[in-house]
C-alpha positions as a Markdown table, in Angstrom:
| # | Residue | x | y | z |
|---|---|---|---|---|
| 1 | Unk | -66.1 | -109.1 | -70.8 |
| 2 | Unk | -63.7 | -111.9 | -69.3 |
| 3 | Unk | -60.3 | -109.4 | -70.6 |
| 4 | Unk | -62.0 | -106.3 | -68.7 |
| 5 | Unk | -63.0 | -108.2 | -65.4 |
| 6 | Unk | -59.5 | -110.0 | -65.3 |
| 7 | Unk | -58.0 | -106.6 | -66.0 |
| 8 | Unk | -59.8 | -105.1 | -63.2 |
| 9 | Unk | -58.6 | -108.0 | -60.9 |
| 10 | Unk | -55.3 | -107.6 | -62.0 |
| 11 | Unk | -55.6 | -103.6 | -60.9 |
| 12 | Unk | -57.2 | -104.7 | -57.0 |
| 13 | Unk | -54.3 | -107.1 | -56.7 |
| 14 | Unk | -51.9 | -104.6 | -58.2 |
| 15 | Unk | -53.4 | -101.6 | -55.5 |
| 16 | Unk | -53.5 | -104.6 | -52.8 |
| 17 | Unk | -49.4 | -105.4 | -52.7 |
| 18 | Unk | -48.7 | -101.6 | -53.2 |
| 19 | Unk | -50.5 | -101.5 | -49.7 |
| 20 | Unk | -49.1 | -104.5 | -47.9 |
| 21 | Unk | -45.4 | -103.1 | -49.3 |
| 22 | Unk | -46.3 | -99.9 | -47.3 |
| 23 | Unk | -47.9 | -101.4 | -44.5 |
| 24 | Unk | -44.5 | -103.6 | -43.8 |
| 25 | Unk | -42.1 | -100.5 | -44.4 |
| 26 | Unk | -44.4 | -98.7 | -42.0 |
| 27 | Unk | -43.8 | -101.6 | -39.7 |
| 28 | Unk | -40.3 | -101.5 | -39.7 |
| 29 | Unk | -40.0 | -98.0 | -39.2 |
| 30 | Unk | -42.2 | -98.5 | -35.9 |
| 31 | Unk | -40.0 | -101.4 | -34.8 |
| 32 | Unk | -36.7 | -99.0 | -35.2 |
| 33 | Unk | -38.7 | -95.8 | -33.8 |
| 34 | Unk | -37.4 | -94.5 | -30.5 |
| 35 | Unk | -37.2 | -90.6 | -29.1 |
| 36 | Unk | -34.5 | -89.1 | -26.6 |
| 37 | Unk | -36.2 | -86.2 | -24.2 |
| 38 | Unk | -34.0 | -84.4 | -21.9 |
| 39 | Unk | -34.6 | -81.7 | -19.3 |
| 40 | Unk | -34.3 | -78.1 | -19.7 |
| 41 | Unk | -31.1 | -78.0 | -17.2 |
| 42 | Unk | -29.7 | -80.5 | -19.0 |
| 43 | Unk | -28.5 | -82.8 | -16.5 |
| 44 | Unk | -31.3 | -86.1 | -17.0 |
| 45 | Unk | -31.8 | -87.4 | -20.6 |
| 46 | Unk | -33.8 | -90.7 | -21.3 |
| 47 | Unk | -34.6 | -92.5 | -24.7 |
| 48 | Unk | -37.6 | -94.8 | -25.1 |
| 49 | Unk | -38.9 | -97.1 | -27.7 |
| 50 | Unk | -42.3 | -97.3 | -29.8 |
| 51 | Unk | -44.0 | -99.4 | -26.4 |
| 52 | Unk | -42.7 | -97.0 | -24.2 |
| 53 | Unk | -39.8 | -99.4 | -23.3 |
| 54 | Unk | -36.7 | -97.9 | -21.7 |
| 55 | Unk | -33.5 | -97.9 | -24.4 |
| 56 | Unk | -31.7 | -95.3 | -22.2 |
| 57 | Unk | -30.7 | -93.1 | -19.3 |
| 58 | Unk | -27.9 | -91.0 | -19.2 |
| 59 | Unk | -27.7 | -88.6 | -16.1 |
| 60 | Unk | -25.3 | -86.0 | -16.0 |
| 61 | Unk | -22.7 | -86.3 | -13.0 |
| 62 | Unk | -23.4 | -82.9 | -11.4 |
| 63 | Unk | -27.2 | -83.9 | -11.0 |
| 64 | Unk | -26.4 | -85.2 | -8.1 |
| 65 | Unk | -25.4 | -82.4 | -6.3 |
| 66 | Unk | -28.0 | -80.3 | -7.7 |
| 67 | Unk | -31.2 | -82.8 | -7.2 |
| 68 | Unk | -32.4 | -84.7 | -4.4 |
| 69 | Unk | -33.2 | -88.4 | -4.8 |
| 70 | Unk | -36.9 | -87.4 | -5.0 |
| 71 | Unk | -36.2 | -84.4 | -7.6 |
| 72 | Unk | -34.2 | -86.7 | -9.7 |
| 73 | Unk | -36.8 | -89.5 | -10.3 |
| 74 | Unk | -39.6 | -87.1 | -10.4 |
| 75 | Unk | -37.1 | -85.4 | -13.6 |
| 76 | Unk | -36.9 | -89.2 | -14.9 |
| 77 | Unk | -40.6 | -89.5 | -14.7 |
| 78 | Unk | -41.3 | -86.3 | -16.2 |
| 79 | Unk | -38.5 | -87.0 | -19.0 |
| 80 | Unk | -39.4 | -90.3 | -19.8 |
| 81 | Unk | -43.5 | -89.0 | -20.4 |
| 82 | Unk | -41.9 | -86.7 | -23.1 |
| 83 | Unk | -40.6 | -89.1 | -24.5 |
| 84 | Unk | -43.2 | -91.6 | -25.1 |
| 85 | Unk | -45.6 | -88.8 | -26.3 |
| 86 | Unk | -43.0 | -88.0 | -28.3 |
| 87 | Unk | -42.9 | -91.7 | -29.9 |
| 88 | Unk | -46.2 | -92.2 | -29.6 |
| 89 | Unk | -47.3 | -89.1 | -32.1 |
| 90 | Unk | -44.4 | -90.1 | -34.5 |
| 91 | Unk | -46.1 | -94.0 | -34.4 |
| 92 | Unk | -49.6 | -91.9 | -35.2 |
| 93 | Unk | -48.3 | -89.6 | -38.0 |
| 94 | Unk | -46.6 | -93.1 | -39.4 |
| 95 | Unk | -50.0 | -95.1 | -39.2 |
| 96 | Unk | -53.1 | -93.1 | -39.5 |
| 97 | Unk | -52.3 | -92.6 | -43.9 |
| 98 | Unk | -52.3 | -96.1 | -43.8 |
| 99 | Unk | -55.6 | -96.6 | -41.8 |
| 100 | Unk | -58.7 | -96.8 | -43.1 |
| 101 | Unk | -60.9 | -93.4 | -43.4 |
| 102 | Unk | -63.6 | -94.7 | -41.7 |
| 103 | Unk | -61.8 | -96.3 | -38.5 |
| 104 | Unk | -60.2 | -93.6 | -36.0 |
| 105 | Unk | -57.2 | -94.2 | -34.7 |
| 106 | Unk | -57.2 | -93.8 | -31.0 |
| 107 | Unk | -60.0 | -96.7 | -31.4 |
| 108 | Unk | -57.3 | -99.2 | -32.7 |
| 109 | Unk | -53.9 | -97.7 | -31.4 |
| 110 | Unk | -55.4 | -95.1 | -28.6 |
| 111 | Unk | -54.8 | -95.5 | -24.6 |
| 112 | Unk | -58.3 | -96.7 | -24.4 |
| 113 | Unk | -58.6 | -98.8 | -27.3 |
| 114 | Unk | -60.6 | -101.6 | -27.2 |
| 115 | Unk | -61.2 | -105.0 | -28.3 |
| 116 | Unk | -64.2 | -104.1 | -29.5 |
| 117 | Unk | -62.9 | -101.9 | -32.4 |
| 118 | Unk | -61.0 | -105.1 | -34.0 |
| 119 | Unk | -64.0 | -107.5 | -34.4 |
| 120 | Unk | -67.3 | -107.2 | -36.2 |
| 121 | Unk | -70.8 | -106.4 | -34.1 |
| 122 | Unk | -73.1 | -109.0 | -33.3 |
| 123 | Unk | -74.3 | -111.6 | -35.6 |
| 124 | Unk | -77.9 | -112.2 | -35.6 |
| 125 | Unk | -79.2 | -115.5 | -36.6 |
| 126 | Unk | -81.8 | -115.9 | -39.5 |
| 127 | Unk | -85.1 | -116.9 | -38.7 |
């Protein structure tokens, strides 16, 4: 009985650092995860990290003849919100094998996650 529980055990813990060894390569690919967008013409191209964090713009030296001021940061806008969508469902596709079936991800990782979805509901005290 004490060879088939340890064994068991030994499985858990076994199934337990298989996960923790893909949960930290997961986690280094997010750290290293970035996505370039650029506009159709050509001339505006911007790179941003996992957080949405700018890494890059590189504007092409003709866009200022062809843009106004307003046009071109509007193009920047639109570029960089590629982007991070971009990164953002690369981060989802990365993370949601790894979550557990019965918690959603937008309620951890989502724009409108909450704190809520991290900790356990009320406790109620014995009587």
């Amino acid at each position: 009985m004490a060879d088939a529980f340890e064994t068991e055990i030994g499985e858990l813990a076994g199934q337990i650092n298989q996960q923790m060894a893909r949960i930290r390569e997961a986690y280094g690919e997010l750290s290293a995860m970035e996505h370039t967008a650029c506009s159709v013409d050509g001339m505006v191209s911007v790179t941003v990290g996992r957080h949405g964090q700018m890494r890059g713009i590189e504007l092409n030296p003709r866009v200022y003849r062809t843009l106004s001021p307003s046009q071109l940061a509007d193009t920047i806008m639109h570029e960089v919100n590629k982007a991070t969508a971009a990164v953002s469902e690369q981060s989802k596709q990365l993370l949601q094998p790894l979550m557990p079936e019965s918690v959603p991800y937008e309620e951890i990782f989502g724009e409108r996650a909450m704190l809520d979805a991290f900790l356990p509901g009320p406790v109620e005290p014995n009587p």
